[in-house]
C-alpha positions in Angstrom: 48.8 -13.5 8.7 50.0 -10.0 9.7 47.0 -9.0 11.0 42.6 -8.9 11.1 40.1 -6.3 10.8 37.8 -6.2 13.9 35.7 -3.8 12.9 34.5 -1.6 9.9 31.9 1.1 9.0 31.1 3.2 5.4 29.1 5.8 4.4 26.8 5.9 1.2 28.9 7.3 -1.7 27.7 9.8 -3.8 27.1 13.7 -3.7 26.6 14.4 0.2 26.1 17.8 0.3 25.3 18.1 4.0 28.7 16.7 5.1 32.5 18.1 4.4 35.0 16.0 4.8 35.5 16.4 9.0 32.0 15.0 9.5 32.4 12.1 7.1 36.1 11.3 8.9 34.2 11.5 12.0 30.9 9.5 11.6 32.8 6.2 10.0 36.1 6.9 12.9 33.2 6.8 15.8 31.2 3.9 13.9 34.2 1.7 12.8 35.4 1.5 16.9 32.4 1.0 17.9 31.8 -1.9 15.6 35.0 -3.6 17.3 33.2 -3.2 20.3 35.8 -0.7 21.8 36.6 2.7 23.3 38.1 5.2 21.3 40.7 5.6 23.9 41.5 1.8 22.9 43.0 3.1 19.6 46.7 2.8 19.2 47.6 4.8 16.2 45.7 6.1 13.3 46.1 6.2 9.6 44.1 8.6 7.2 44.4 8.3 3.6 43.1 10.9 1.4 44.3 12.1 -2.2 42.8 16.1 -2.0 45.3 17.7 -4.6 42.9 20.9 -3.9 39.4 18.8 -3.8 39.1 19.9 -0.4 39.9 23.0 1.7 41.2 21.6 4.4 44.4 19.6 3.6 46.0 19.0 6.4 43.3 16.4 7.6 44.9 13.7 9.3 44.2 15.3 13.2 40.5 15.1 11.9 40.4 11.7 13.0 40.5 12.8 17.0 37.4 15.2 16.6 35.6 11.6 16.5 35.9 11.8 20.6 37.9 14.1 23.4 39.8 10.4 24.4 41.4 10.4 21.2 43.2 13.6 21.7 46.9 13.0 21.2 47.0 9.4 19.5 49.5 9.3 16.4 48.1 10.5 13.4 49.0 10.1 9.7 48.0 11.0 6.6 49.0 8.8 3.7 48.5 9.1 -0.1 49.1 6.9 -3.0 47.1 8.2 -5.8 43.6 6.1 -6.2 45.1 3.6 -4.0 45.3 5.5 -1.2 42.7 3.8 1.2 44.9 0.4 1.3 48.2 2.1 1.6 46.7 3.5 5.2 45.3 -0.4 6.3 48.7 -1.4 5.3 50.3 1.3 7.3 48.3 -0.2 9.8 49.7 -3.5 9.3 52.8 -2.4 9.4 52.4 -0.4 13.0 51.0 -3.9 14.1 53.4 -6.0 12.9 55.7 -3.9 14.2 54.8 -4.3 18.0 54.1 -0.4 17.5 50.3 -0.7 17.6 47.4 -3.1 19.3 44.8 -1.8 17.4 44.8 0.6 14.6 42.0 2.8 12.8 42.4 3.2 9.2 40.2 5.6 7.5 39.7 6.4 4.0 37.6 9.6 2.4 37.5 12.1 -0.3 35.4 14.9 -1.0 35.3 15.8 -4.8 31.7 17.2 -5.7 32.2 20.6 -4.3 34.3 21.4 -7.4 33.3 20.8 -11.2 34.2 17.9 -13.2 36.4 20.1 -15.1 37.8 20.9 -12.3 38.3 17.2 -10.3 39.6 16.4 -13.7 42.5 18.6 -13.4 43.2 17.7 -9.7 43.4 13.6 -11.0 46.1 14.3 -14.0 48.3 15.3 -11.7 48.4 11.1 -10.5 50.3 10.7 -14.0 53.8 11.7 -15.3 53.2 15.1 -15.1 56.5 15.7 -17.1 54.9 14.0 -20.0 51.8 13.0 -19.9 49.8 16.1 -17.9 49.2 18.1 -21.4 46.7 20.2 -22.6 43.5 19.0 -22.3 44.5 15.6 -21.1 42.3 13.8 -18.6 42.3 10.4 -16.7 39.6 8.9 -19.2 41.8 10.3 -21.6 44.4 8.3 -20.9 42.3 5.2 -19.7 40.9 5.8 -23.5 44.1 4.9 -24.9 44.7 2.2 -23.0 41.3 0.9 -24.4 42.3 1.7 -27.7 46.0 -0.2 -27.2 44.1 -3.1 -26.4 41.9 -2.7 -28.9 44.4 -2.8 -32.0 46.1 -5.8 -30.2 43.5 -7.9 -29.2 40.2 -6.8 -31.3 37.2 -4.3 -30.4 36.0 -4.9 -27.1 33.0 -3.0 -26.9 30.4 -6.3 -26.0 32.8 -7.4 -23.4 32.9 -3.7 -21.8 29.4 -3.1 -22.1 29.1 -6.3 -20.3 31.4 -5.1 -17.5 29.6 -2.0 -16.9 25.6 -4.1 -17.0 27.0 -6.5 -14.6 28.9 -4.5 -12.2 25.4 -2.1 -12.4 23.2 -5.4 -11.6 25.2 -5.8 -8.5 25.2 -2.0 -7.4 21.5 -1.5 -7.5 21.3 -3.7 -4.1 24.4 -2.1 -2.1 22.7 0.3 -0.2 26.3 2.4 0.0 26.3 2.7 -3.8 26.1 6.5 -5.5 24.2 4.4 -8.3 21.7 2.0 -7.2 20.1 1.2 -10.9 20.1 -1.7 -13.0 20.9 0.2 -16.5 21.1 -3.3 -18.4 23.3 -4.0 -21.2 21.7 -2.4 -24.0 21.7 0.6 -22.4 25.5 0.9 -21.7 26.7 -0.9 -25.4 24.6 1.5 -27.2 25.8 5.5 -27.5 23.1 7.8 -26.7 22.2 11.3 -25.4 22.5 9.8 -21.9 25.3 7.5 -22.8 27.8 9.4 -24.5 31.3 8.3 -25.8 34.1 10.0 -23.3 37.4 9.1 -24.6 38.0 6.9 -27.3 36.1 4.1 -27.2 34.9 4.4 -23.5 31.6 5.7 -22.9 30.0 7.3 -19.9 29.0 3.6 -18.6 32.4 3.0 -18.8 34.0 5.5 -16.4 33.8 5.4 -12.5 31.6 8.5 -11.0 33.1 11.8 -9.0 31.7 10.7 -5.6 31.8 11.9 -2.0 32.2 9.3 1.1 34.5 7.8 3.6 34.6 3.9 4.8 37.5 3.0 7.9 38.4 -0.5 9.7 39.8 -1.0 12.7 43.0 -3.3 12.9 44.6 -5.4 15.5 46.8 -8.6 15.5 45.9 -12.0 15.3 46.4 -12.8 18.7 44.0 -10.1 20.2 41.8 -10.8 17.1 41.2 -13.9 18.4 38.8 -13.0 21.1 36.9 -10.3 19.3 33.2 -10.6 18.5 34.7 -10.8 14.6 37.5 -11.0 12.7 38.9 -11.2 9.3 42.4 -12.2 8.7 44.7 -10.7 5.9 45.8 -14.3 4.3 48.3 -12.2 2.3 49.1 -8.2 2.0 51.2 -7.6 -1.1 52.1 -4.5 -2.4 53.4 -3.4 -5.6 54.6 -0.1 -7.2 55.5 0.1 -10.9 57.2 3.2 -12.6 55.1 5.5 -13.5 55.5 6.7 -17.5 53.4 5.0 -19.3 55.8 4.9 -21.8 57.9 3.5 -20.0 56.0 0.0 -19.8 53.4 -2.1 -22.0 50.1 -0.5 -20.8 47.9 -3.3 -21.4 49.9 -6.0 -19.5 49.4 -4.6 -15.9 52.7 -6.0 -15.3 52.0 -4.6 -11.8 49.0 -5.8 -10.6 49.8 -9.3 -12.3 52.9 -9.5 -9.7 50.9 -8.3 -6.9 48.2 -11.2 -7.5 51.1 -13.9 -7.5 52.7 -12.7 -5.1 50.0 -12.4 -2.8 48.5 -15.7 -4.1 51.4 -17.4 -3.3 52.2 -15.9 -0.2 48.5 -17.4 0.9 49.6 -21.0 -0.8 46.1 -20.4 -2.9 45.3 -20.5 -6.3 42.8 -18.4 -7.6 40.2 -20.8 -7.8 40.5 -21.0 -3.9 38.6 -17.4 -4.2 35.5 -17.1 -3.6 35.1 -13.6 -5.1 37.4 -10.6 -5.6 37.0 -6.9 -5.7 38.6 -5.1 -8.1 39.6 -1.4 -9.4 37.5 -1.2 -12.1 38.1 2.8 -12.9 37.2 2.3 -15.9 35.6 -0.8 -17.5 38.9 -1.4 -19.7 40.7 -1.7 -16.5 38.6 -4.6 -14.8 38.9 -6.5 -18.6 42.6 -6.1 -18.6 42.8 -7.6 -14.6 41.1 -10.7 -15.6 44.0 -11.5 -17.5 46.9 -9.9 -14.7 44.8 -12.3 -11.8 45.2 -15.1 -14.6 41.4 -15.5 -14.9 42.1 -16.2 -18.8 45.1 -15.7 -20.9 46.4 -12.4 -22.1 43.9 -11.1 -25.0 41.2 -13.4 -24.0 39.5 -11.6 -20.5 36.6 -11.0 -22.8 35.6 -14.5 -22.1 35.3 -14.2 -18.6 32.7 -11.8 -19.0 30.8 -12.8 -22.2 30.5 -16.2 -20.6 29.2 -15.2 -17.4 32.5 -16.4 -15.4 32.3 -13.1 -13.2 28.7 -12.5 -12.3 27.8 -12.8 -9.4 26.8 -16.5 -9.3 29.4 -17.4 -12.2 32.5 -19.5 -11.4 34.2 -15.8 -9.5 32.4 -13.6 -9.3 33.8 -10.1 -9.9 33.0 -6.5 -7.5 29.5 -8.1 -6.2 29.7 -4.7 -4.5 28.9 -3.0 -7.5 32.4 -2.2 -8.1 33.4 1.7 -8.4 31.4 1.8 -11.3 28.5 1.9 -9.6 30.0 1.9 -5.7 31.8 5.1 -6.9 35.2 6.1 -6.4 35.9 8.8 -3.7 39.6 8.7 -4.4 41.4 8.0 -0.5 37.9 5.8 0.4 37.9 3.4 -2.2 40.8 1.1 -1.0 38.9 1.0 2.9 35.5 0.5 1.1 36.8 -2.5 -1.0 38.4 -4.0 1.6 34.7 -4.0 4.0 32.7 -5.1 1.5 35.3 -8.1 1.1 35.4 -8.5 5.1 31.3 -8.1 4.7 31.5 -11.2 2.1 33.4 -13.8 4.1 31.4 -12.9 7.4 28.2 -13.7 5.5 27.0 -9.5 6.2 26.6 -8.5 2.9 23.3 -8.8 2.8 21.4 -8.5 -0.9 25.0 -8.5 -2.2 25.8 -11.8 -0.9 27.9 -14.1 -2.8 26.9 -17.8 -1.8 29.1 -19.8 0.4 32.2 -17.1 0.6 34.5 -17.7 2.8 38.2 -15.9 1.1 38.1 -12.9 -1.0 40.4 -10.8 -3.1 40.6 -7.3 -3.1 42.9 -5.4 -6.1 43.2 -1.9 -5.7 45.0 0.1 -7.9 46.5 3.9 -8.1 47.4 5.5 -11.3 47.5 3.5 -14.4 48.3 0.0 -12.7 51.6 1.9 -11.0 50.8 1.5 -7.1 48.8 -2.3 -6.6 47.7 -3.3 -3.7 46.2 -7.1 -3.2 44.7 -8.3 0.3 43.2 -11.9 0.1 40.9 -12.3 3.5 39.1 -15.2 5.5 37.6 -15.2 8.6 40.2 -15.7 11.8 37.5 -18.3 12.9 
């Protein structure tokens, strides 16, 4: 164990209007500490991650954080950024500080602002997260690219379109009740297999059901070692903290292995001397519903080819044998770029303390959490428990 979160807070996700991205830092830095039960002058360091690439203004963000209160003026402040898993890289920044003897307790905060600008627009900010020497051509966008990854599989494996349809039902199901969800609506799985005026096809075989939403929102934890942990009102220890980085061309690797990802699970599997049965859930980076059927396999849910099963056969709902982003997933959660690595690591921490609510998994006591930036190039898995 390298460390415990002590405290966490998130904002809904969706288009939030009334707030830039200085009052969403603010309200989850001031609710997080204050979930921990301390002072903001109890902060050690501080980690923001963000992705921006022009989304926002204001780009040099990280001294944000201190507006929360005056007591915070002059803590250490960083910004960090690795693509769409950005929000883990800053908790395991914050690891690292602790484990380091730099830090007692440490605020990680995650946020993105993206609906100010078009989807055109946040479409061309997001390319730039692939091989730009390559890959960032004329009209190519990440569902693009995420479309022929589908397609890949596809001609490998068979048409998948049941199996994704069922991805994007169930991960809707769960949404509906997580009250921090941009979508809270059970659209049901005709609706999403079917292509319709409301439900058009995006990029090769995906659909709109298929593709994670351009959302606003923040989400931040508060860190501190296992020792100190220990006598907080609540703590939930990282059991393992792997990460992984793969190259980036895509051509470069076989797309539809997540070789990545598929090391970071056994890696941080083993370095918690679990299986994966041991889990009681996991959230996962499901960007697109091709992606969450392709990390069945790299978690070793079902062989390679054969995640389909997992899903058709109810293994990942909510009350199947692991259940797969209860939370709603970013699917329906959303996916504000920098806040989706914080936000699936608290509703995780909310899971095993028995908190989340509606969204409740029965009995959970260890979760997984797979976040992923770019196409399966920077993977981060956490597996968490209570410390007590």
């Amino acid at each position: 164990m390298t460390g415990c979160i002590v405290g966490w807070s998130h904002s809904r996700f969706g288009k939030l209007d009334g707030q830039d991205l200085e009052a969403l830092i603010v309200d989850v830095a001031a609710r997080a500490i204050a979930d921990a039960g301390l002072e903001p002058r109890d902060i050690d360091e501080i980690f923001l991650g963000t992705f921006n690439g022009g989304m926002d203004p204001q780009d040099f963000a990280a001294s944000l954080v201190l507006q929360a209160d005056p007591a915070m003026r002059f803590k250490p402040a960083t910004r960090v950024e690795n693509a769409c898993a950005t929000g883990s890289a800053a908790i395991f920044e914050g690891l690292n500080a602790i484990a380091a003897r730099r830090a007692r307790f440490v605020l990680a905060v995650g946020v993105e602002k993206m609906t100010a600008l078009s989807s055109v627009e946040v479409g061309n900010v997001l390319i730039k997260a692939c091989y730009v020497k390559q890959e960032k051509v004329p009209g190519a966008t990440f569902p693009g690219m995420f479309g022929q990854i589908a397609e890949r599989y596809f001609q490998r494996y068979g048409a998948q379109h049941d199996a994704l349809a069922r991805i994007a039902a169930k991960n809707h199901k769960n949404g509906a009740v997580n009250p921090f969800a941009h979508m809270q609506k059970d659209l049901g799985f005709e609706f999403c297999r079917q292509e319709s005026e409301k439900n058009p096809y995006v990029a090769g075989p995906l659909k709109r059901t298929d593709c994670s939403m351009i959302s606003d929102g923040a989400a931040a934890v508060v860190l501190s070692d296992v020792q100190t942990a220990l006598s907080m009102k609540k703590a939930v220890a990282f059991r393992a903290a792997v990460h992984v980085n793969d190259i980036l061309p895509m051509g470069k690797r076989d797309i539809v292995a997540f070789e990545g990802p598929e090391l970071a699970w056994k890696k941080a599997l083993a370095e918690a001397r679990l299986s994966l049965t041991d889990l009681s859930l996991v959230e996962v980076h499901d960007c697109f519903t091709i992606a969450e059927l392709i990390e069945y396999e790299a978690m070793g849910l079902t062989a390679k080819g054969q995640g389909s099963r997992a899903i058709l056969e109810g293994w990942t709902e909510k009350d199947g044998r692991l259940p797969v982003n209860p939370s709603g997933g970013l699917k329906a959660k959303g996916h504000p770029i920098g806040a989706t690595g914080v936000s699936m690591h608290v509703m995780a921490a909310m899971q095993v303390t028995g908190q989340a609510n509606d969204m409740q998994v029965r009995n959970a006591r260890t979760a997984g959490v797979l976040n992923m930036g770019g196409a399966a190039v920077a993977n981060y898995v956490s597996i968490l428990e209570p410390l007590r």
